[in-house]
Residue frames as a rotation matrix with the C-alpha (Angstrom) as fourth column:
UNK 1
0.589 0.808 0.000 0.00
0.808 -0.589 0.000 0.00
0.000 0.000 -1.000 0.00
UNK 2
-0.054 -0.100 0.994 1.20
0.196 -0.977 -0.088 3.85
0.979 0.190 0.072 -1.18
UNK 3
-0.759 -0.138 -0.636 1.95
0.651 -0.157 -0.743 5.97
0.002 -0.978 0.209 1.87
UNK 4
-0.772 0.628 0.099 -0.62
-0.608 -0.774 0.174 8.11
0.186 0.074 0.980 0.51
UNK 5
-0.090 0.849 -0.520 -3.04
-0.204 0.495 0.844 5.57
0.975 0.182 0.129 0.63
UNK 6
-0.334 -0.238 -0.912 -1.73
0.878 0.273 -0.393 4.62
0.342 -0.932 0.118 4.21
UNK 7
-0.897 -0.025 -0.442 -2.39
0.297 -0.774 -0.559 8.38
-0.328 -0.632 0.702 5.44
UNK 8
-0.753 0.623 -0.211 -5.82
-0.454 -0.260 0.852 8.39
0.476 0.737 0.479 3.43
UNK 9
-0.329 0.823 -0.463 -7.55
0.141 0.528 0.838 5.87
0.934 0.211 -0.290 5.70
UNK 10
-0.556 0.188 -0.809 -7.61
0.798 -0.150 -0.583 7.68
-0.231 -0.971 -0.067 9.00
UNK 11
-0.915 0.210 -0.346 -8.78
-0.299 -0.927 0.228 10.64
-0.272 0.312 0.910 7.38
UNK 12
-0.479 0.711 -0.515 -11.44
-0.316 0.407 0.857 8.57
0.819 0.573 0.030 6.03
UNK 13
-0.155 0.485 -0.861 -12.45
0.551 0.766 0.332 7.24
0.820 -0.423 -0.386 9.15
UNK 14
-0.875 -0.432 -0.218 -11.86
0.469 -0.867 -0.165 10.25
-0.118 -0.247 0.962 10.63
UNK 15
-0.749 0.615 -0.247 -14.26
-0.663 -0.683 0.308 12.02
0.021 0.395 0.919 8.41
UNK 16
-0.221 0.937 -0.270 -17.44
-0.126 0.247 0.961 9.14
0.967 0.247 0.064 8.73
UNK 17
-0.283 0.040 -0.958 -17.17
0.758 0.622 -0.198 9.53
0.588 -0.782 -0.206 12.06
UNK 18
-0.916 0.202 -0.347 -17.09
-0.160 -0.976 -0.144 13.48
-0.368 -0.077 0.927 12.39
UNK 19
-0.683 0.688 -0.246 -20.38
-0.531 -0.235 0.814 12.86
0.502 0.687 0.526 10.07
UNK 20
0.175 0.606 -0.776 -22.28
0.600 0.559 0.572 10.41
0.781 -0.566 -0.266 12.18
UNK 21
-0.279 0.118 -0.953 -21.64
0.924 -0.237 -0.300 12.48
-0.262 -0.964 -0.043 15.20
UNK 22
-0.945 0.257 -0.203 -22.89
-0.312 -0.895 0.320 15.60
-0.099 0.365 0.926 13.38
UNK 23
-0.502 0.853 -0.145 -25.87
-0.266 0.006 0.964 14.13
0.823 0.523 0.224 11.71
UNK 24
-0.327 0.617 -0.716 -26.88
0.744 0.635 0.208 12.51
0.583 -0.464 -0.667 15.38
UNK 25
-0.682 0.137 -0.719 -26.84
0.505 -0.622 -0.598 16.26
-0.529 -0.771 0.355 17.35
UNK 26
-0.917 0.081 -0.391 -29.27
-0.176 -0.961 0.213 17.23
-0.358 0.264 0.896 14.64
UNK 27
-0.380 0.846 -0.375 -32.40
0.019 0.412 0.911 14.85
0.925 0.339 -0.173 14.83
UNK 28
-0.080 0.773 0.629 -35.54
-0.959 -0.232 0.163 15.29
0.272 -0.590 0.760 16.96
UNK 29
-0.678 -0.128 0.724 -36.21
-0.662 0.536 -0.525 12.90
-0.321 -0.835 -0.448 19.56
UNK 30
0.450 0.886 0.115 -39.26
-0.624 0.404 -0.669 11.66
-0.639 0.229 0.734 18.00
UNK 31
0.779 -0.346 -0.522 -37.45
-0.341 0.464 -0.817 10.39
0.526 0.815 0.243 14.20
UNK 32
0.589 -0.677 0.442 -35.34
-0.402 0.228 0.887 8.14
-0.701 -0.700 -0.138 16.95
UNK 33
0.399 -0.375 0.837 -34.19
0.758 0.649 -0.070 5.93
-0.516 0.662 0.543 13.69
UNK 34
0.675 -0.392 0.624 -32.21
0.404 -0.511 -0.758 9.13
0.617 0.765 -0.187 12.19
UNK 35
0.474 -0.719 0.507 -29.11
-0.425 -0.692 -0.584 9.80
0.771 0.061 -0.634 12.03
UNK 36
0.637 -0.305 0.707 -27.79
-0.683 0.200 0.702 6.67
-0.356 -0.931 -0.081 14.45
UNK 37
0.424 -0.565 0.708 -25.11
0.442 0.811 0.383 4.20
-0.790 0.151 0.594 14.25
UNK 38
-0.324 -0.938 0.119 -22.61
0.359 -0.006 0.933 3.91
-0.875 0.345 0.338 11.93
UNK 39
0.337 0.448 -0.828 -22.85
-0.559 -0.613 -0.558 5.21
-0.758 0.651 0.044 8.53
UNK 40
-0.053 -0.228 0.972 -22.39
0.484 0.846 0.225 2.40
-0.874 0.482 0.065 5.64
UNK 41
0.384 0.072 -0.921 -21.28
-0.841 -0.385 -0.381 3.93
-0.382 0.920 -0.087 2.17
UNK 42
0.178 -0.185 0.966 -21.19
0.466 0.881 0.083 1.52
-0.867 0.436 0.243 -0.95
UNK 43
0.250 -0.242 -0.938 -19.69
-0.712 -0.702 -0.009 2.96
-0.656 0.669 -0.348 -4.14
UNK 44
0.866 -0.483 0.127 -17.88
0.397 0.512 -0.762 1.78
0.303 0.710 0.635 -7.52
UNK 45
-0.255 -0.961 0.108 -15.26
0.834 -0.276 -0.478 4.18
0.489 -0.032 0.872 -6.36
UNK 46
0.650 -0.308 -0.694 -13.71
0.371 -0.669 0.644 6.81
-0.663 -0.676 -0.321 -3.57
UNK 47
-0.019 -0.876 0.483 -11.73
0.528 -0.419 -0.739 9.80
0.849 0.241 0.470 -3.92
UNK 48
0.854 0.388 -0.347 -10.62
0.509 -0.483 0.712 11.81
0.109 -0.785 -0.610 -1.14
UNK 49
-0.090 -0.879 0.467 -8.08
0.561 -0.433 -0.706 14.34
0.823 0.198 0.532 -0.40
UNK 50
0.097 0.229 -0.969 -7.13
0.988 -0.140 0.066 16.11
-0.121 -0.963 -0.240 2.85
UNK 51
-0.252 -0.393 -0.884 -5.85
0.569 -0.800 0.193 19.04
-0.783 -0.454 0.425 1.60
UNK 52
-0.709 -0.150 0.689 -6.77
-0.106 -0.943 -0.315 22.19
0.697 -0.297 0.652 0.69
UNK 53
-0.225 0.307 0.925 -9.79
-0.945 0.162 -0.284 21.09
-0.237 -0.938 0.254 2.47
UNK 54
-0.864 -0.278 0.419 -11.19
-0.347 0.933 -0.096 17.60
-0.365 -0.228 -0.903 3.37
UNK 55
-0.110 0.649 -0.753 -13.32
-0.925 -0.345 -0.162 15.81
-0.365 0.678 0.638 0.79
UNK 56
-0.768 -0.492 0.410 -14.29
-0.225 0.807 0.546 12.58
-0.599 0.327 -0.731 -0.30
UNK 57
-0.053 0.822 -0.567 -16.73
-0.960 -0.198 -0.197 11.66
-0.274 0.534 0.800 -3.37
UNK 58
-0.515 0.176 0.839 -18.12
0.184 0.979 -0.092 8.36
-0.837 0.108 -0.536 -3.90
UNK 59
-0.374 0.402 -0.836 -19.16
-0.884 -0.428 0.189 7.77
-0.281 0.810 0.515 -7.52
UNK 60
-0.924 -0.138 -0.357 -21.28
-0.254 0.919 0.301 4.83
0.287 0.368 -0.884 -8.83
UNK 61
0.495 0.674 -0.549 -24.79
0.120 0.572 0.811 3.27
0.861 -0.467 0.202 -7.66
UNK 62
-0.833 -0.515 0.201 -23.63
-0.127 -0.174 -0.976 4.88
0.538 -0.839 0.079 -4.59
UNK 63
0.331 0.928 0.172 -25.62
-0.029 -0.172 0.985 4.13
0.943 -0.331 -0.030 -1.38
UNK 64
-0.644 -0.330 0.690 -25.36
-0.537 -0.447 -0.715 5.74
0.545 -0.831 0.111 2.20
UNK 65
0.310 0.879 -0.362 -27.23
0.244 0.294 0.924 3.93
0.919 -0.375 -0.123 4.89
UNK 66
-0.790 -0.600 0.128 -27.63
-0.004 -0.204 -0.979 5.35
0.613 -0.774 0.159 8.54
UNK 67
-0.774 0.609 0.175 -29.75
-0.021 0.252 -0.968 3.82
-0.633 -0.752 -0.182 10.75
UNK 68
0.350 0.618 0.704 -33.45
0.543 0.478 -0.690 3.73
-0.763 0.624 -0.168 8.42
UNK 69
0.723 0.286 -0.628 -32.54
-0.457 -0.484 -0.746 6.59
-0.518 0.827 -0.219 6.42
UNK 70
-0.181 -0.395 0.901 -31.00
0.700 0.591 0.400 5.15
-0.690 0.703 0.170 2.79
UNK 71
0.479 0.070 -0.875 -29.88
-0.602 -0.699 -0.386 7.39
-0.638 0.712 -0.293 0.12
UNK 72
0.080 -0.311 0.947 -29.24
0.572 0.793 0.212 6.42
-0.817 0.524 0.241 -3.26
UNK 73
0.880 0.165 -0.446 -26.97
-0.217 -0.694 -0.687 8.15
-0.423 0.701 -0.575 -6.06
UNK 74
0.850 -0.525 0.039 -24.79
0.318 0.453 -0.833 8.41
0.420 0.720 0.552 -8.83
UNK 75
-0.029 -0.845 0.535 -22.56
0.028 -0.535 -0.844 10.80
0.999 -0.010 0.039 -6.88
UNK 76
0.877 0.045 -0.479 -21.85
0.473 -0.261 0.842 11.50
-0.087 -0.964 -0.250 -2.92
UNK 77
-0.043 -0.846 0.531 -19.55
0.279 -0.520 -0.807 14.25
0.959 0.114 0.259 -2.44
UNK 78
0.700 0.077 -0.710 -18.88
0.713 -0.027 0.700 14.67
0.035 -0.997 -0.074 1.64
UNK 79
0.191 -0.620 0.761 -17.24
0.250 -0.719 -0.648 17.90
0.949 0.314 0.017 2.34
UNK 80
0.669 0.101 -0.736 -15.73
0.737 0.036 0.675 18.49
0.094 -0.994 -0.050 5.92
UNK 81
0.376 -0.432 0.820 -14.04
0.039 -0.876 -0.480 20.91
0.926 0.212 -0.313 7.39
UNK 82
-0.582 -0.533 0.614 -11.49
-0.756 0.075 -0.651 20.82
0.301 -0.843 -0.446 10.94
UNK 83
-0.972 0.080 0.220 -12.88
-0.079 0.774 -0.628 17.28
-0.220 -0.628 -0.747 11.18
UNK 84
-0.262 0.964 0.049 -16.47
0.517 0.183 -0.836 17.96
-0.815 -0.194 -0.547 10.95
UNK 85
-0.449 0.320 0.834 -18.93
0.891 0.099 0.442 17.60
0.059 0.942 -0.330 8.35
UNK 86
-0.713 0.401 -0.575 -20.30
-0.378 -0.911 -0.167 20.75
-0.591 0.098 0.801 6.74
UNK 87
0.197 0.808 -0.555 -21.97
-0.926 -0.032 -0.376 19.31
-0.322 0.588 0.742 3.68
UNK 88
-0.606 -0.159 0.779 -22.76
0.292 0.867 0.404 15.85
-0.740 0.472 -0.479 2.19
UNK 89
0.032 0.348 -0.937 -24.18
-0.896 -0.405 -0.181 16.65
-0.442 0.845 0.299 -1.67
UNK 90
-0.361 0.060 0.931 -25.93
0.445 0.888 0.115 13.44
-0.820 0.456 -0.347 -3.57
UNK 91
-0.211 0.556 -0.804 -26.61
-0.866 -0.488 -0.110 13.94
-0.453 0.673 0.585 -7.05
UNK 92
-0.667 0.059 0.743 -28.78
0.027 0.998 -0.055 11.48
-0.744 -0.016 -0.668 -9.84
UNK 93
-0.797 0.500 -0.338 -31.11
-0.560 -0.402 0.725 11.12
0.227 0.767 0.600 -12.13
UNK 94
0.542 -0.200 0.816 -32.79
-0.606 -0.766 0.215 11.43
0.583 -0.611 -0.536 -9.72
UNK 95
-0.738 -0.529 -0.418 -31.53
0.067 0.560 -0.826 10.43
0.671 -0.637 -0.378 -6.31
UNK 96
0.424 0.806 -0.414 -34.10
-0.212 0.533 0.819 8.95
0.880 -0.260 0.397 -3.86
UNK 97
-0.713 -0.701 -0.005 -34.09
-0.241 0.252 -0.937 8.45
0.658 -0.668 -0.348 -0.43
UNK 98
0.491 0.738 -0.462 -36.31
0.098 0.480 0.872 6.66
0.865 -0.473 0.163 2.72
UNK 99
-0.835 -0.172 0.523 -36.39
-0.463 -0.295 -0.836 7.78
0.298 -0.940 0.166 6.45
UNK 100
-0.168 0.910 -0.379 -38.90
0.372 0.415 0.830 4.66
0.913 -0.002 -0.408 7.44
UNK 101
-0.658 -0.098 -0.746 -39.31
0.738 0.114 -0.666 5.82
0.150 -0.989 -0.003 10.96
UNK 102
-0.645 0.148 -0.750 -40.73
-0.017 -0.984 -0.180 9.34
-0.764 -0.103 0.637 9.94
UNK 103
0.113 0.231 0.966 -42.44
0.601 0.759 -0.251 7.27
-0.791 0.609 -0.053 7.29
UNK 104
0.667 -0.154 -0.729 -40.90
-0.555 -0.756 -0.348 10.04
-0.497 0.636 -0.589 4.80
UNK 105
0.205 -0.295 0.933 -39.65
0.829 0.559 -0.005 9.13
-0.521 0.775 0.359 1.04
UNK 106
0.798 0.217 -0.563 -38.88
-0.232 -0.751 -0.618 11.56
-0.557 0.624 -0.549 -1.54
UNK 107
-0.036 -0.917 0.398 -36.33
0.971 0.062 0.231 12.34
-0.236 0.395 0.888 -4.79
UNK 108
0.853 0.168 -0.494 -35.13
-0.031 -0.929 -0.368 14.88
-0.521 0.329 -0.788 -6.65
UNK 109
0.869 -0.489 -0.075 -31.53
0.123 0.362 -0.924 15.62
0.479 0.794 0.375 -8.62
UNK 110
-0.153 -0.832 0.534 -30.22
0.045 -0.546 -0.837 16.78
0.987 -0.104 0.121 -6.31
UNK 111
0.805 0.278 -0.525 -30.19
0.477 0.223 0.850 16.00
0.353 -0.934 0.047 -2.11
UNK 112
-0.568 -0.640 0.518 -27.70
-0.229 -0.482 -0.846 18.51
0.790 -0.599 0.127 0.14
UNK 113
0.833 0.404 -0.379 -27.61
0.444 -0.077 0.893 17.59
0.331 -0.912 -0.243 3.97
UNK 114
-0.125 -0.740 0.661 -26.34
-0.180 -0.638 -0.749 19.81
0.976 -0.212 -0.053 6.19
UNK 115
-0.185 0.013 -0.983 -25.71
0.564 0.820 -0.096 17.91
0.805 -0.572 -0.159 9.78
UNK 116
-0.913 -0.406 -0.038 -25.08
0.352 -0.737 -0.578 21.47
0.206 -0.541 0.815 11.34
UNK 117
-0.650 0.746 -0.147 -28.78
-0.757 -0.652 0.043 22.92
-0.064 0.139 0.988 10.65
UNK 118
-0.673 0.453 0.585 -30.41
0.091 0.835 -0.542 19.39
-0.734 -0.312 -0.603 10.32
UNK 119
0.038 0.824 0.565 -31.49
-0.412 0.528 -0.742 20.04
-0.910 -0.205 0.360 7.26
UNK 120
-0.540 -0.368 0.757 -32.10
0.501 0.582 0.641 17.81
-0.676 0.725 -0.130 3.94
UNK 121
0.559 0.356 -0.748 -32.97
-0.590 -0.463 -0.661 19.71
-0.582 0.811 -0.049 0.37
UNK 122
-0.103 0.115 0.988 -34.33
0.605 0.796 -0.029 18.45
-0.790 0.595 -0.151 -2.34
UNK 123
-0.357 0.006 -0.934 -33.57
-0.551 -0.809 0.205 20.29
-0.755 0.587 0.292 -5.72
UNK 124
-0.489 0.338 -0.804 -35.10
-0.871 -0.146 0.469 20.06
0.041 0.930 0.365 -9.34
UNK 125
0.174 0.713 -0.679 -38.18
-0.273 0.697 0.663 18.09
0.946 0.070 0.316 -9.74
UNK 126
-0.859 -0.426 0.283 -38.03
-0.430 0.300 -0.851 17.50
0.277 -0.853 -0.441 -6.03
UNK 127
0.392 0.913 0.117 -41.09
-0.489 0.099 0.867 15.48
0.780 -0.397 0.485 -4.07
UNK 128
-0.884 -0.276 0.377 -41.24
-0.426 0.145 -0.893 14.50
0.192 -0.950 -0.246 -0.25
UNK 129
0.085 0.919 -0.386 -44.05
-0.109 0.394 0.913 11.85
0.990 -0.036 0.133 0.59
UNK 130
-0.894 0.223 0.388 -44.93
-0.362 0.150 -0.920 11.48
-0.264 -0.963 -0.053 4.52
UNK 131
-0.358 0.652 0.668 -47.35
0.679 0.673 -0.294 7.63
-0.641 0.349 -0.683 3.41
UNK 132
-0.171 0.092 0.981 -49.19
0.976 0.155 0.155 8.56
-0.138 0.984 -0.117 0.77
UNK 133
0.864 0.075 -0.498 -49.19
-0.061 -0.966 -0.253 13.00
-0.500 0.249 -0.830 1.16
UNK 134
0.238 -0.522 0.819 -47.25
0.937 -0.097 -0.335 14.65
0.254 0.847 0.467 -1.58
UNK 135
0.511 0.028 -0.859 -45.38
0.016 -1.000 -0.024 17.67
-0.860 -0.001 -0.511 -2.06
UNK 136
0.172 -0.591 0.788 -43.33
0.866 0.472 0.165 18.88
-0.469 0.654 0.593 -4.84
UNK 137
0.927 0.120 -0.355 -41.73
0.041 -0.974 -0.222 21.76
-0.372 0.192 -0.908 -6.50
UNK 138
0.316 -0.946 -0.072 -38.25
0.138 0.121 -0.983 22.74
0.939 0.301 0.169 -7.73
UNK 139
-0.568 -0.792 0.224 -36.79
-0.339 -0.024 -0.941 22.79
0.750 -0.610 -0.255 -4.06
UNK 140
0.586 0.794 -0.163 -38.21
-0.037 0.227 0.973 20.75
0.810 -0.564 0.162 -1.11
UNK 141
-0.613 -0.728 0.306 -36.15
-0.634 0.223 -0.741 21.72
0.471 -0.648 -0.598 2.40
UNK 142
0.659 0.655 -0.370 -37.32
-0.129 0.583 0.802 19.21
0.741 -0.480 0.469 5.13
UNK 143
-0.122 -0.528 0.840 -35.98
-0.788 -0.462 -0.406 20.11
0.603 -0.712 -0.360 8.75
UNK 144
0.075 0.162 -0.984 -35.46
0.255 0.951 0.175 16.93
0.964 -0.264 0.030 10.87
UNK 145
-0.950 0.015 0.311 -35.54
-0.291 -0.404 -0.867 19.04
0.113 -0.914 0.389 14.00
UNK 146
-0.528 0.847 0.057 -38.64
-0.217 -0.070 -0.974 20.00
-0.821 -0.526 0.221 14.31
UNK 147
-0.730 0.156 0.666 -40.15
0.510 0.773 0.378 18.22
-0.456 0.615 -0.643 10.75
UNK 148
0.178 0.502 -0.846 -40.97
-0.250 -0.808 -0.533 21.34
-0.952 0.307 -0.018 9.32
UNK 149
-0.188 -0.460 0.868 -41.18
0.775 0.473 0.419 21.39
-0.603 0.752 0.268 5.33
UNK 150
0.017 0.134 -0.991 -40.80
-0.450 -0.884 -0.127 24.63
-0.893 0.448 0.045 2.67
UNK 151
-0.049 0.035 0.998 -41.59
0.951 0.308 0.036 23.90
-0.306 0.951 -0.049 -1.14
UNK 152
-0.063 -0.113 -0.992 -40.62
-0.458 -0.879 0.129 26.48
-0.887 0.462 0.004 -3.77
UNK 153
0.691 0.360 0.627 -41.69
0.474 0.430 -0.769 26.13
-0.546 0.828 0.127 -7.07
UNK 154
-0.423 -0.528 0.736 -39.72
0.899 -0.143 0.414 27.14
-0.114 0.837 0.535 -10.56
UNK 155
-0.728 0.422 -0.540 -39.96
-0.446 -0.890 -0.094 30.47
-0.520 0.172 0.836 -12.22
UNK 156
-0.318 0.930 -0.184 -43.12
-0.947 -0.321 0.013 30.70
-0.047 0.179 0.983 -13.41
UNK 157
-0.665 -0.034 -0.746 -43.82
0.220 0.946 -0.239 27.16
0.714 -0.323 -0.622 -11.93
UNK 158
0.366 0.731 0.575 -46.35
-0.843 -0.001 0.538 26.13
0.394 -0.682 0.616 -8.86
UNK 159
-0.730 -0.646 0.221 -46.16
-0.642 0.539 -0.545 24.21
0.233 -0.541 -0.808 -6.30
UNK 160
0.222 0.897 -0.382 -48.52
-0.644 0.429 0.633 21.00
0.732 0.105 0.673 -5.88
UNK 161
-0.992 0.026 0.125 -49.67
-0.061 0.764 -0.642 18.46
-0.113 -0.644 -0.757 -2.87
UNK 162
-0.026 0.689 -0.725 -51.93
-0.226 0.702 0.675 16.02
0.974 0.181 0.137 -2.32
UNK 163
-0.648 -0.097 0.756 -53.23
-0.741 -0.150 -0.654 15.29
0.177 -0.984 0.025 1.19
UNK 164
-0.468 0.593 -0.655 -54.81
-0.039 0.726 0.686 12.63
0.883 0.347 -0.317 2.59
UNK 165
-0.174 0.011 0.985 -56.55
-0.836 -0.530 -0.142 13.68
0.520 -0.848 0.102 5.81
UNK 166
0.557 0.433 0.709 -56.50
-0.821 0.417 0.389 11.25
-0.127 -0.799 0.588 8.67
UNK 167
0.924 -0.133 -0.358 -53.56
-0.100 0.820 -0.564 9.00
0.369 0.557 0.744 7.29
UNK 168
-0.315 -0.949 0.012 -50.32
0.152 -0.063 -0.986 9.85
0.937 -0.309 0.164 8.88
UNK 169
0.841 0.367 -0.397 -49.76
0.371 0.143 0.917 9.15
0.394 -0.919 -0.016 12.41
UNK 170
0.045 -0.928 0.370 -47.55
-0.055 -0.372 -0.927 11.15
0.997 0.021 -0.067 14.31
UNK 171
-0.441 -0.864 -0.242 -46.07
0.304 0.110 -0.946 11.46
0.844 -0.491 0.215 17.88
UNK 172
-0.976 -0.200 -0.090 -47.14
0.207 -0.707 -0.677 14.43
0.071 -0.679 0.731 19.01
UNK 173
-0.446 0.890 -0.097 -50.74
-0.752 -0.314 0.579 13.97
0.485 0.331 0.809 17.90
UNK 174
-0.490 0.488 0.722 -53.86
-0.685 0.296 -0.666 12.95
-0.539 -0.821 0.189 20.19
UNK 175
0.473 0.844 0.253 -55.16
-0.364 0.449 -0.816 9.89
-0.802 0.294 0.519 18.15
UNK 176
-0.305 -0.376 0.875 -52.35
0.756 0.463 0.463 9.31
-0.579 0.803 0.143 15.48
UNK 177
0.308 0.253 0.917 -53.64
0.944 -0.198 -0.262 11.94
0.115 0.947 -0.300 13.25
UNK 178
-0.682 -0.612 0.400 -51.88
0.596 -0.782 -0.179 15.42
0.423 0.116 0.899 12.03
């Protein structure tokens, strides 16, 4: 093994650890299945590089699993900084992901979490199901604090959901219903 390669895999282990201990100070008690345990990336291929700053991009039928939630793209580009993650950026055509606990699904081309702010955004053609409600627009954020959600449509675009009253059961609600 390359001494670069040798000095490449602490950094690496280094950096999915900074990222699992980021993504866990930034989920609500309730969505207990996000953002625990280890983080499991599967790729065709890694790059990574410590310097100027610390980066590592997984390219291929990538998938990320942590605890339920399960992304799935062509790209995963983890960006950290002194140790700790700032940004993890999935792109795809689209890229798709599942948070069964929160029973939330959605895709888009684009998925940016940020571990710091807890939250996940969905760009172009984005949609976010919570069972069988819709949203959708060209940008869906979705805050895993407090499971707030903002949809912005395209220029001269709209934004569209579907609702099914009495179908989603939630925590904080007398009876299971929103």
């Amino acid at each position: 093994m390359s001494p670069d390669r040798r000095r490449l895999i602490p950094f690496l282990a280094l950096l999915a650890g900074v990222f699992l201990a980021s993504a866990q100070g930034a989920v609500a008690p309730t969505d207990a299945g996000l953002g625990k345990g280890p983080i499991h990336i599967s790729a065709d291929s890694l790059a990574a590089q410590n310097k100027p700053q610390q980066q590592a991009v997984y390219t291929g039928k990538v998938v990320m699993t942590q605890g339920d939630i399960v992304i799935h793209a062509e790209k995963l580009t983890i960006d950290a900084r002194q140790g700790k993650v700032e940004v993890a950026t999935a792109v795809g055509s689209p890229v798709t992901f599942t948070m069964s606990s929160a029973q939330r699904h959605g895709y888009g081309n684009t998925l940016v979490y940020r571990p710091g702010s807890g939250e996940i955004v969905l760009t172009g053609n984005a949609h976010l199901w919570q069972g069988p409600n819709e949203v959708s627009g060209q940008q869906v954020i979705y805050h895993l604090d407090d499971q707030r959600t903002s949809v912005s449509a395209a220029p001269g675009g709209r934004v569209q959901s579907v609702f099914y009253p009495g179908t989603v059961k939630t925590a904080s609600s007398p009876g299971g219903k929103p």
